[in-house]
N, C-alpha and C positions, 0 to 999 in steps of 0.2 A: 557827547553826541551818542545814540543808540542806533545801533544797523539792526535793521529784520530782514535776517535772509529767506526767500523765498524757496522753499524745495521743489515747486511743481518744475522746476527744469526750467525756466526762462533761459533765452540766449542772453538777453544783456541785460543787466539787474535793472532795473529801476528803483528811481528815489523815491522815496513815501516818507509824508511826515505823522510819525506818532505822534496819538491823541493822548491828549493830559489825562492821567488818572486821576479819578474823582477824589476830593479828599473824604468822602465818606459815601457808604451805601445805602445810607436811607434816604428812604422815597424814591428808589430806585428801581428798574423793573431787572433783574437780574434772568441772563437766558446763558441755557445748560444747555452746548451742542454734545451731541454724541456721534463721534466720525467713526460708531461702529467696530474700531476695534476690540479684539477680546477683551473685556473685562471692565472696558470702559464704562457699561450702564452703569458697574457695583459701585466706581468712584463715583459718578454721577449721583447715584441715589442717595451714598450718604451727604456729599455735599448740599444737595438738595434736603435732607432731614435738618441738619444743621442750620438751615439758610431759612426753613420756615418756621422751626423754633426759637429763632428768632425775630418771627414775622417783619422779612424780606417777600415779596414778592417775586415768586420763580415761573419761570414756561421753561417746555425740555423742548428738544428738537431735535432730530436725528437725521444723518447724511442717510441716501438710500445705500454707501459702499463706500469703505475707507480708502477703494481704488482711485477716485477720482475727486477731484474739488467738488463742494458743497454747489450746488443746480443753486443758477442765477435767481429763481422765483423764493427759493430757501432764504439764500442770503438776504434778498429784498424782505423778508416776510422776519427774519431777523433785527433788520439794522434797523427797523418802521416798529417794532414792541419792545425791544430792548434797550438800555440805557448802557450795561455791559454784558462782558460774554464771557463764562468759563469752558473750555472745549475738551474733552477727556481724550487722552492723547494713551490712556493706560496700554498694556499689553497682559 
């Protein structure tokens, strides 16, 4: 079994069930969050060179502030064009 612990502070965890990992990425629509920490574009970008040299299909997207959760309209505009998500967490 896999736990995702939640850091935004919940009082009581809630159960969530992880989604299968795809066994492969093509024909996939791959999305780059950037939660704006420092440094996080420069991993972003190169992941993103790597990912369209090997023509993957990328969209970037960026929180407005790594203070707070990703705005509901972000996520929705996320989960609706992408297939998966890599989210740079760098410092």
């Amino acid at each position: 079994m896999t736990y995702l612990l939640d850091p935004t502070g919940e009082s009581a965890p809630a159960t969530r069930e992880c989604t299968e990992r795809p066994l492969s990425l093509k024909g996939l629509t791959i999305g780059l969050l950037d939660i704006r920490k420092a440094r996080g574009d420069v991993f972003l970008d190169r992941i993103e060179a790597l990912l369209t040299e090997r023509s993957f299909s990328v969209l970037r997207f960026s929180k407005p502030t790594f203070t707070k959760i990703a705005p509901i309209d972000l996520r929705h505009e996320i989960s609706t064009k992408c297939d998966v998500v890599i989210e740079a967490l760098a410092d």
